[in-house]
C-alpha positions as CSV (number, residue, x, y, z in Angstrom):
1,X,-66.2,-18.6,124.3
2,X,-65.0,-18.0,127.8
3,X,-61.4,-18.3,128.8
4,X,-62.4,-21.5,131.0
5,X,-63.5,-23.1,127.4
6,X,-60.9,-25.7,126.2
7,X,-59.8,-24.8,122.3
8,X,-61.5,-27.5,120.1
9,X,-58.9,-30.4,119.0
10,X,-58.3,-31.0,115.2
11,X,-58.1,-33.6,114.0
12,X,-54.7,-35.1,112.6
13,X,-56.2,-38.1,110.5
14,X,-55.6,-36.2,107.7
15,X,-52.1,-36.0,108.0
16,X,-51.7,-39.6,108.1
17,X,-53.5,-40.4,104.8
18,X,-50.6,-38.7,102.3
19,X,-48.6,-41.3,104.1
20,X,-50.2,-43.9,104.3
21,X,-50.8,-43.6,100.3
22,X,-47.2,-43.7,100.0
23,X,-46.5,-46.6,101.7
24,X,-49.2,-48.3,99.8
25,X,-47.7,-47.4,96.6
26,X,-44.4,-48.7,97.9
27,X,-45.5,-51.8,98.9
28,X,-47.3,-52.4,95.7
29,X,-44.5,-51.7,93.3
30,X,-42.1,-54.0,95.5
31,X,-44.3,-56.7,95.0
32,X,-44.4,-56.0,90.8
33,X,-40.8,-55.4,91.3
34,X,-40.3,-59.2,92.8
35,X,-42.7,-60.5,90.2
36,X,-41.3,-59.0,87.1
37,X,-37.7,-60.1,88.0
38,X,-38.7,-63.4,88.4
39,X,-40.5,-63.9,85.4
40,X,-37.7,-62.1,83.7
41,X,-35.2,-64.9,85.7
42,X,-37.9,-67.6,84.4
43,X,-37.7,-66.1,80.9
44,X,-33.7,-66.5,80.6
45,X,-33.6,-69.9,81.9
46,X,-36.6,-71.3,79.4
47,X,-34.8,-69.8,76.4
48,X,-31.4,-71.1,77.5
49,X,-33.1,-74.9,78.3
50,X,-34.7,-74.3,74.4
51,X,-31.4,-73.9,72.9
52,X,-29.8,-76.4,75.0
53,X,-32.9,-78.8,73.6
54,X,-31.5,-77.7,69.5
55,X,-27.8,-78.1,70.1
56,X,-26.8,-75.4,71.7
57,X,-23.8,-75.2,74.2
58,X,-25.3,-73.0,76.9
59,X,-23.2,-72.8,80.1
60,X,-23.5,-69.6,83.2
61,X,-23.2,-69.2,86.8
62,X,-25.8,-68.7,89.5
63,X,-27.7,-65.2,88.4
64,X,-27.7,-62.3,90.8
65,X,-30.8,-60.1,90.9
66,X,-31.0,-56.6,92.1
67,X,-31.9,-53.0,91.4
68,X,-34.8,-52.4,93.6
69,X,-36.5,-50.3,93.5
70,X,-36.9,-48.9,89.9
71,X,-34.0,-50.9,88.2
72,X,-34.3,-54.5,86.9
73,X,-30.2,-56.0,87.0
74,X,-29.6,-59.2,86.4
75,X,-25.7,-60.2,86.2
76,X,-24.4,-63.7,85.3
77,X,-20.5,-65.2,85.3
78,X,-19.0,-67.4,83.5
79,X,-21.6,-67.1,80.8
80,X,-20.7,-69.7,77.5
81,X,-23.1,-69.3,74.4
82,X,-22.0,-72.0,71.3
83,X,-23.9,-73.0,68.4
84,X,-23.8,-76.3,66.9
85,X,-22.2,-74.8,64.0
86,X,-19.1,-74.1,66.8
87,X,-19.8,-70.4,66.8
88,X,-20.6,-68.1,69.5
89,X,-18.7,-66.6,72.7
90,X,-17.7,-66.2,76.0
91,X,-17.6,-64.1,78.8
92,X,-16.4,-63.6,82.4
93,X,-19.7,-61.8,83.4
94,X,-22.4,-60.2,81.5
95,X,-25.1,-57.8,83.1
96,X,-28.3,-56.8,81.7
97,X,-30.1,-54.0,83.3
98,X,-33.6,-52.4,82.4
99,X,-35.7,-49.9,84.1
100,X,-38.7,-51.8,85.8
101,X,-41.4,-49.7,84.3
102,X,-40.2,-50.2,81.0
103,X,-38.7,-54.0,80.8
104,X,-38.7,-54.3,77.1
105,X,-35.7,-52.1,76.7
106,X,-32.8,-54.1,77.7
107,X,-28.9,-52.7,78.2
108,X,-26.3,-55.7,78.3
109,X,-22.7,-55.2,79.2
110,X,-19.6,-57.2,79.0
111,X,-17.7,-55.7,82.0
112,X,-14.1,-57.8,81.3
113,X,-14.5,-58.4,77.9
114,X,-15.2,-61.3,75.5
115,X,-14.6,-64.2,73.7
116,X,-15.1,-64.8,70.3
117,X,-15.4,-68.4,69.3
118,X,-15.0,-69.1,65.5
119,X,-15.4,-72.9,65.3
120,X,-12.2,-74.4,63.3
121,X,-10.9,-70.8,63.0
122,X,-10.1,-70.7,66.9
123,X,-10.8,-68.1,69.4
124,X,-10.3,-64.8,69.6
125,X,-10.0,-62.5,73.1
126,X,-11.8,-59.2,72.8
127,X,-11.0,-56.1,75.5
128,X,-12.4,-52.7,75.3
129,X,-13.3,-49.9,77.1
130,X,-16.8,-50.6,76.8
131,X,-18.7,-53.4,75.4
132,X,-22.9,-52.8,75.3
133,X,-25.5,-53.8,73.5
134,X,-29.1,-52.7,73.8
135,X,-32.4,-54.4,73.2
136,X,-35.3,-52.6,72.8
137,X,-38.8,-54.4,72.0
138,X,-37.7,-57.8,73.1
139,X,-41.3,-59.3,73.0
140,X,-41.1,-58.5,69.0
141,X,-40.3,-61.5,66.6
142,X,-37.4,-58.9,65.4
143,X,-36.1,-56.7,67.9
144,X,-34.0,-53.4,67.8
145,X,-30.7,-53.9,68.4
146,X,-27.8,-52.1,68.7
147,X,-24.4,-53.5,69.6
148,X,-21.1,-51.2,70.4
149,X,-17.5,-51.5,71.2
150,X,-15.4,-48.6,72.1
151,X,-11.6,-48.7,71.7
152,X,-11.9,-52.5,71.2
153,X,-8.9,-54.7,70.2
154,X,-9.1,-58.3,69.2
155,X,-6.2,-61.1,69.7
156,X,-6.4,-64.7,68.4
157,X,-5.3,-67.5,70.8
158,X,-2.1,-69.1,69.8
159,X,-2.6,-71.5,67.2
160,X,-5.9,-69.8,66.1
161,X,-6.0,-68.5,62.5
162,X,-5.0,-64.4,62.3
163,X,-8.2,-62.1,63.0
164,X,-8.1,-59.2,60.4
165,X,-8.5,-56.3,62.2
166,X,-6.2,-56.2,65.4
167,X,-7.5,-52.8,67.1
168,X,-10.4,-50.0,66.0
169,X,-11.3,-46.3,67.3
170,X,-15.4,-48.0,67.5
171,X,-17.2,-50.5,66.0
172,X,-21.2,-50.8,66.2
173,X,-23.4,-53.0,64.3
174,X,-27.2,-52.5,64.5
175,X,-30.7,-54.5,63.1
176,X,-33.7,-53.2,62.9
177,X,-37.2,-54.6,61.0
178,X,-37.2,-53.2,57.5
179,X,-40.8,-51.9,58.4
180,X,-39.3,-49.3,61.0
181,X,-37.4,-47.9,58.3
182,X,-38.9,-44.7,57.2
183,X,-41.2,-44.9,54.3
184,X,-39.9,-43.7,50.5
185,X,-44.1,-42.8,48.6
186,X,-41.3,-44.4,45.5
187,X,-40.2,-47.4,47.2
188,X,-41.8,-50.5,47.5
189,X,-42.9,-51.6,50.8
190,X,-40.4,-54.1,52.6
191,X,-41.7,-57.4,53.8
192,X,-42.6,-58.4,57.2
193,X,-39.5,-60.5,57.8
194,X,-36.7,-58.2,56.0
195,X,-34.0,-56.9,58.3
196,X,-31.7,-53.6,58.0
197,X,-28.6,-54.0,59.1
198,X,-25.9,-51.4,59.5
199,X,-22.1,-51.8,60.4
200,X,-19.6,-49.6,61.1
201,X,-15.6,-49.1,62.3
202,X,-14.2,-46.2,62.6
203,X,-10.2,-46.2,62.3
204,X,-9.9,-50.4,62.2
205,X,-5.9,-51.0,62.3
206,X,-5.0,-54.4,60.7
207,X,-2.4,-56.9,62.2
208,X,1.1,-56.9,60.6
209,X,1.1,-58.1,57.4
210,X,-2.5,-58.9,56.7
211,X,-5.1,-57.8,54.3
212,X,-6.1,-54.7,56.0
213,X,-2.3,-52.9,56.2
214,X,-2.1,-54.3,52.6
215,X,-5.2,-52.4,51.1
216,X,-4.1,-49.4,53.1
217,X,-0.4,-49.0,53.3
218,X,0.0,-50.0,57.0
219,X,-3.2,-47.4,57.7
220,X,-6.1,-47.1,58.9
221,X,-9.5,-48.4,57.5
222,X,-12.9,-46.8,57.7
223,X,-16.0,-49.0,56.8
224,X,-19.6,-48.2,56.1
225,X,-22.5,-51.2,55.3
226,X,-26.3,-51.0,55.0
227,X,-27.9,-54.2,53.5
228,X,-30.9,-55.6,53.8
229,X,-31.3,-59.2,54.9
230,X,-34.5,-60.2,52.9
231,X,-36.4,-63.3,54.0
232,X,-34.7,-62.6,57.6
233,X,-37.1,-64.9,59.4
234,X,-35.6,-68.0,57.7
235,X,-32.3,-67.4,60.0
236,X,-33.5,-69.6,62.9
237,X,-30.3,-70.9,64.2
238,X,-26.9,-72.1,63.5
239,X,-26.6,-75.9,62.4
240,X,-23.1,-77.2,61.1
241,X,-23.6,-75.4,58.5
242,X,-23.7,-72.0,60.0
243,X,-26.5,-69.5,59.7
244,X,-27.0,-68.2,56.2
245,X,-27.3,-71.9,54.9
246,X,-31.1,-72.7,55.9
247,X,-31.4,-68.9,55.4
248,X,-29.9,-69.3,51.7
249,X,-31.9,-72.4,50.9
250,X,-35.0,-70.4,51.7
251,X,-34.1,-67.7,49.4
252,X,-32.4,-65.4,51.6
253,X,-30.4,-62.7,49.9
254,X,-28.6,-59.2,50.3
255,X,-30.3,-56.4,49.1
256,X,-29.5,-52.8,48.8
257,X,-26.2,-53.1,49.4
258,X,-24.2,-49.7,50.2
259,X,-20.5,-49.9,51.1
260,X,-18.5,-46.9,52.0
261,X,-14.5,-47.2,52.6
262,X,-12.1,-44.7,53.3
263,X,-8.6,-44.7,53.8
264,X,-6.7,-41.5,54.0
265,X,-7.5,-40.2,50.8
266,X,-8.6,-43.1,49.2
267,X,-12.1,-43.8,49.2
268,X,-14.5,-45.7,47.2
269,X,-18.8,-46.7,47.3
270,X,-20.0,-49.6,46.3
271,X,-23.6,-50.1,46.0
272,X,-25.6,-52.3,44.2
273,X,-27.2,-56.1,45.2
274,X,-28.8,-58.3,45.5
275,X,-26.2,-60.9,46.6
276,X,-26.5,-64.7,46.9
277,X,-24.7,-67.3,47.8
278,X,-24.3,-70.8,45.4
279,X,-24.4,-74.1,46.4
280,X,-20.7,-73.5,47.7
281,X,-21.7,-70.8,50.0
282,X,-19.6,-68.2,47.9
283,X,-21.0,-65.1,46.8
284,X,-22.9,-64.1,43.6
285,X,-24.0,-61.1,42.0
286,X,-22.6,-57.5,41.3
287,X,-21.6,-54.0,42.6
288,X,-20.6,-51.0,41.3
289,X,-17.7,-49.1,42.6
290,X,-16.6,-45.7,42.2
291,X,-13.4,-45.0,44.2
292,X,-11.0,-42.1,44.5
293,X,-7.2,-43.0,44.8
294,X,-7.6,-46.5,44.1
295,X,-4.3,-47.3,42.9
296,X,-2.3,-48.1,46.7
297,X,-5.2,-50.8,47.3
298,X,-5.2,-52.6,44.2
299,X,-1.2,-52.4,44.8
300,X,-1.7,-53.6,47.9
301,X,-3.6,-56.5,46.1
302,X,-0.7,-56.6,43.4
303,X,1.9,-57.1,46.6
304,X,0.3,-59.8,48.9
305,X,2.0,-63.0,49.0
306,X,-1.6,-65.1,49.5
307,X,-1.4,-67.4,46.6
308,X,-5.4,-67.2,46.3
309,X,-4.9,-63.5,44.7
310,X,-4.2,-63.2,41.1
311,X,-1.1,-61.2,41.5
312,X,-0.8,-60.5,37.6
313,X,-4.7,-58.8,37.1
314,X,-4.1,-57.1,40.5
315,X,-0.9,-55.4,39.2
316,X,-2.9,-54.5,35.8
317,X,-5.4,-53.6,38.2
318,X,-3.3,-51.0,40.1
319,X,-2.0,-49.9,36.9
320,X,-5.1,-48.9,35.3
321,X,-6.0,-46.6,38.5
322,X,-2.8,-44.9,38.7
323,X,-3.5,-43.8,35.3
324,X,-6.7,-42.2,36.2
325,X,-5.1,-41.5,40.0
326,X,-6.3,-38.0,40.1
327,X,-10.1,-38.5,38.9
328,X,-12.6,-41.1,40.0
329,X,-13.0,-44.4,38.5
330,X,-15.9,-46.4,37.9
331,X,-16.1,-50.2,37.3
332,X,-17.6,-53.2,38.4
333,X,-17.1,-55.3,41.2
334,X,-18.6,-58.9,40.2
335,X,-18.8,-62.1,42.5
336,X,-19.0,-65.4,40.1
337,X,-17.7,-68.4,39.2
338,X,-16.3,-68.4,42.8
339,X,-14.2,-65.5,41.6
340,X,-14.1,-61.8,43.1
341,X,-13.5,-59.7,39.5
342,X,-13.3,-56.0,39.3
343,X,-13.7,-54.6,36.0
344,X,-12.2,-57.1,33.3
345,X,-9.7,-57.8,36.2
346,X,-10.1,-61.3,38.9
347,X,-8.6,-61.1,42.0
348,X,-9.7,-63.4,44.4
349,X,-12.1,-65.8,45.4
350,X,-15.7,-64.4,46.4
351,X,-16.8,-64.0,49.8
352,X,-18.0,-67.6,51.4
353,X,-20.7,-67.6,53.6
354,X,-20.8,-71.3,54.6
């Protein structure tokens, strides 16, 4: 090649293509992005038009959809969820956000807190520094979820009966499909539509004078559950009656019931189940307890002024654990009769359910 020869010209095609790809890419996963939050926009408002169709009181603002490009965030105001049994809740703004290539897994937030409507009971205002709950499997006739409040504390509306628990450290409650449990080779196999169900609050503080400072001598209250909701798929809704009725009627019960509480140095376990409910929606069945430092929560008992608690067997109550304060005590915590007895002892009436 002479020095009069012109150097041969490359071409630069190939730099081009990389980008172009890109932009392809881009332009296809904006247009799935747009798709999947509108079906996911469609999806909310059919399920809210289907409650509003069975009774339901289901009110929200206009919903705000963002999070392009790998985020799927939908946020509503003035969102109002009521049952026809009166029972549900309300919020200033709730957002649900989900990563768009993975939109069953949902995260819901309640930004300014809650409202907790209780039908005839009233409402009560919930703040706390977070409230979230997430979904995960929503296409699932059961899905995972998981619900959590940190640092929350509750006050009823004037006029609205007392809420129990006035403050706690965290509370979570979470439900899974008996199936996803792991699998005991001794255990029989759950059914399709039983549901595990865990609660818990860490450091729940009672409101002045109620049930809670009773038990614990104006302390602080620590509560484990696991039960299983057998025949789960028979909780369909809330009617008048409330959920577990049509869920009762179609032989519903609590199964493998494990409750632990701890209170300073009182603690006790109860485990046992199942647990129905009568025609009166009041609890039967049985539990065994073994608790440690009993006595200040069946004094507690012994010391309420509710006229509903047998004062005299609570006091003999308290009496027999003092005796055995220092060693664990074993007895039986039965629910019939519409009584709540422990031991030979009956203090109250048993849980009602509707």
């Amino acid at each position: 090649m002479t020095a009069d020869t012109p150097a041969p010209r490359h071409s630069r095609r190939g730099l081009f293509i990389p980008l172009i790809v890109v932009l392809a890419l881009l332009v296809a996963w904006t247009g799935w992005w747009f798709v999947l939050t509108q079906r996911i926009e469609q999806e909310v408002l059919a399920r809210a038009e289907g409650l509003r169709e069975a009774g339901w009181t289901i009110q929200h603002g206009r919903i705000e959809i963002d999070g392009w490009p790998f985020r799927a965030r939908l946020a509503m105001r003035d969102v109002e969820v009521i049952a026809p049994s009166g029972h549900g809740g309300r919020a200033p703004e709730l957002v649900a956000e989900a990563n768009a290539y993975a939109p069953l897994h949902w995260v819901v937030i309640a930004p300014d807190g809650l409202t907790m409507v209780r039908g005839d009971k009233g409402r009560v205002f919930v703040r706390a520094d977070a409230i979230r709950m997430s979904v995960r499997d929503v296409s699932e006739a059961w899905p995972q979820m998981a619900l959590e409040l940190i640092e929350p504390t509750f006050r009823a509306e004037p006029g609205a009966e007392a809420f129990p628990i006035s403050a706690a450290e965290r509370l979570t409650l979470e439900a899974r499909p008996a199936t996803a449990r792991p699998r005991d080779a001794d255990a029989p196999a759950p059914a399709a539509d039983d549901l595990d169900v865990l609660f818990q609050m860490v450091e729940g503080r009672g409101r002045e004078a109620g049930p809670v400072d009773r038990l614990t001598g104006e302390g602080r209250l620590s509560v484990r559950t696991e039960v299983t909701l057998e025949r789960a798929g028979a909780l369909t809704g809330m009617d008048s009656a409330g959920v577990f009725d049509s869920w009762t009627q179609a032989g519903g019960r609590f199964a493998n019931v494990r409750v632990e509480l701890q209170s300073g140095d009182s603690r006790a376990l109860l485990t046992g189940g199942p647990l129905v409910a009568d025609e009166g929606g009041r609890l039967n069945g049985s539990l065994s307890v073994r608790a440690e430092r009993a006595a200040p929560a069946l004094a507690g008992l012994a010391t309420t002024e509710d006229s509903v608690v047998n004062r005299a067997q609570a006091t003999a109550a308290a009496g027999a654990a003092a005796v055995a304060e220092r060693a664990p005590v074993s007895l039986t915590l039965e629910f019939r009769d519409g009584r709540t007895w422990l031991g030979p002892f009956t203090l109250a009436p048993a849980p009602r359910l509707f």
